[in-house]
N, C-alpha and C positions, 0 to 999 in steps of 0.2 A: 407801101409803107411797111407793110408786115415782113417783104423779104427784105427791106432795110434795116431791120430791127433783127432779124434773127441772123442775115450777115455781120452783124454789128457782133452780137452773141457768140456768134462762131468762133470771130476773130481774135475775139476778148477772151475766151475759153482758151485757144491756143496760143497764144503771148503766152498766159498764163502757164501753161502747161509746160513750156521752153524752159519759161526762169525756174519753173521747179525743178528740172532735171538736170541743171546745169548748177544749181545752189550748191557750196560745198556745208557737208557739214563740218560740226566742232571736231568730230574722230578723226576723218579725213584731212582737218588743216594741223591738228597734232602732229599724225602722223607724218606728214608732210613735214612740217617744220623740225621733227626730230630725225628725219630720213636724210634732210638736206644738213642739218648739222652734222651728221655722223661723216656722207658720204659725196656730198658738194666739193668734189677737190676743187675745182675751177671758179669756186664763187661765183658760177651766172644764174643761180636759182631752179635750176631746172639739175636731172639727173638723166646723163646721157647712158648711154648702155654698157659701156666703161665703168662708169661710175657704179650702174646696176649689178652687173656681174663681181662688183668686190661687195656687195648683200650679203649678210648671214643668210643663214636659211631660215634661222627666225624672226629677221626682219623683211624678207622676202614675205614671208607669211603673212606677216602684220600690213603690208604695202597690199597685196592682193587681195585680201580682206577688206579694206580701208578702198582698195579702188579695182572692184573686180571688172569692172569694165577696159581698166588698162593690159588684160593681161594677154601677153602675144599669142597668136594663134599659131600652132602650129602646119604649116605649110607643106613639110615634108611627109605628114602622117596622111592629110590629103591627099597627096600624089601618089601614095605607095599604092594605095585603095584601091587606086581607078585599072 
């Protein structure tokens, strides 16, 4: 019963943990929705890389602040390395 109980806990702990990482918050849904007004030519909600590359540099800023997790890795500086 105790490792039913503390599986139970585990798994309750990790949902948990999921929906916290994946929550937007209020900066990020602004930014969002002032990113897609400016630069959504295609109205599908999303901002393809087309769309990305016409970004000021001050709203690049603001996008990669707001969602540093999006931000592309460079590939080329890796390979140069090796």
């Amino acid at each position: 019963m105790k490792k039913f109980i503390a599986l139970t806990l585990i798994c309750a702990a990790t949902v948990t943990a999921s929906f916290a990482q994946k929550a937007t918050t209020d900066e990020q849904k602004e930014v969002k929705k002032e990113m897609l007004e400016k630069y959504d030519t295609n109205k599908d909600g999303k901002l393809d890389k087309e769309e990305k590359s016409k970004m000021s540099e001050e709203d690049k800023a603001k996008w990669n602040k707001a969602f540093p997790h999006h931000k592309k890795k460079n590939s080329t500086a890796d390979s140069s390395s090796k």
